[in-house]
N, C-alpha and C positions, 0 to 999 in steps of 0.2 A: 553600267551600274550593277552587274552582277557582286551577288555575296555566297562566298561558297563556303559550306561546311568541306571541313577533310578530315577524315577517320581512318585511324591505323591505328595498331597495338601498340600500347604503350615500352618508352624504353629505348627510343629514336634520342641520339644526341642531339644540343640545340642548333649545331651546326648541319644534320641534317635536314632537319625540322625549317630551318630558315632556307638552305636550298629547295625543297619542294614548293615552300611559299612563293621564291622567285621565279622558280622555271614556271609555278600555274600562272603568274602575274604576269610575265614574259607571253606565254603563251595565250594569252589571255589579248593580250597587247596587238602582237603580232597576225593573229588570226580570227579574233573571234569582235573584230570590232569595237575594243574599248579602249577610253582615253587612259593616258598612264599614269594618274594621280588619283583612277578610277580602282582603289584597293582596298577591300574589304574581305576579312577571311579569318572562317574561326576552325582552329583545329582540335582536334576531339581525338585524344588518346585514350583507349581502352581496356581497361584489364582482361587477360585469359578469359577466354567464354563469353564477353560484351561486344563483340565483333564477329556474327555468325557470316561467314560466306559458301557457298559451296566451290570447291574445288579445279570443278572439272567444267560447271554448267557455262555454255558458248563464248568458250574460250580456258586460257588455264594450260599448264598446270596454274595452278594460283598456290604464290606461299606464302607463310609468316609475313610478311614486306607486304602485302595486299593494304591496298590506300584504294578509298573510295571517295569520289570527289561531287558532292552534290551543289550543283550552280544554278541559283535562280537568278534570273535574268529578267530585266525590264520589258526587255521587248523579243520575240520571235526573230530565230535568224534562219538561213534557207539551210535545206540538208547538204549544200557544197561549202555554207561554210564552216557546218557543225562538223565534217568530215576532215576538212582543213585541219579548223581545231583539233579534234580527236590526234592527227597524226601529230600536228606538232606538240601538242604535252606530252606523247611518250615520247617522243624526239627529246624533247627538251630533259624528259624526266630520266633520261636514260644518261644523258650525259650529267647533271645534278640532279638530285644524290648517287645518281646509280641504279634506280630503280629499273627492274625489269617491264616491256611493253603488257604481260601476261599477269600482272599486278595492280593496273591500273584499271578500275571501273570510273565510268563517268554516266551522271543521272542531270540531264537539265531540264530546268522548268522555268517556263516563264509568268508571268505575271501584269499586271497595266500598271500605267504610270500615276495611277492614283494611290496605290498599294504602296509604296515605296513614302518616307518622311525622315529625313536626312538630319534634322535638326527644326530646332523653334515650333515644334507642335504644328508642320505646315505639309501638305504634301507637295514636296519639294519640287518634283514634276511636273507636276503641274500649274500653269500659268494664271489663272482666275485665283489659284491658293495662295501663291506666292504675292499675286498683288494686292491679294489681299489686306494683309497688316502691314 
């Protein structure tokens, strides 16, 4: 049940735009433990100046094409599989759109399964909520 923001500079065609979305969901699929009708994803393009990153800081060069992918997550996963993860999105991301491995940040955070409400003012995760109405 992860939802992730993705931010990069504005000026990506839609055809790019839709490949990032599928290599994060692919990768998303394949390694990071979620179901595949499990797609939720808002992308945030930004004018000159509204996308501060540094360059060079642990990792980089970073250019113009820098996408930053913030994933919050229902539940904690172990550091082999967030490593997994990690390699398979620039894998993925490197063959669509083309993005470079030194372009890609990634920020996850998790959350509990009471936090999350999917629809019907219920938290959806939850089983006492759900039976409820």
């Amino acid at each position: 049940m992860p939802l992730t923001r993705i931010s990069l500079a504005r000026g990506k065609s839609p055809d790019y735009l839709r490949a990032l979305s599928d290599s994060l969901h692919r990768s998303l699929v394949e390694a990071f433990e979620v179901p595949p009708d499990d797609r939720f994803q808002i992308i945030h393009q930004h004018e000159p100046g509204e996308l501060v990153f540094d360059r060079h800081y642990l990792g980089g060069p970073r250019s113009g094409d820098f996408v930053l992918f913030q994933i919050t997550a229902g539940r904690p996963r172990s550091t082999g599989t967030k490593a997994g993860f990690y390699r398979r999105l620039v894998d993925r991301l490197a063959e669509a759109p083309g993005l470079r491995p030194e372009d890609v940040m990634v920020v996850i955070s998790t959350t509990q399964l009471d936090d999350w409400s999917f629809a019907g003012g219920v938290a959806s995760m939850v089983r006492d909520d759900r039976s409820a109405r």
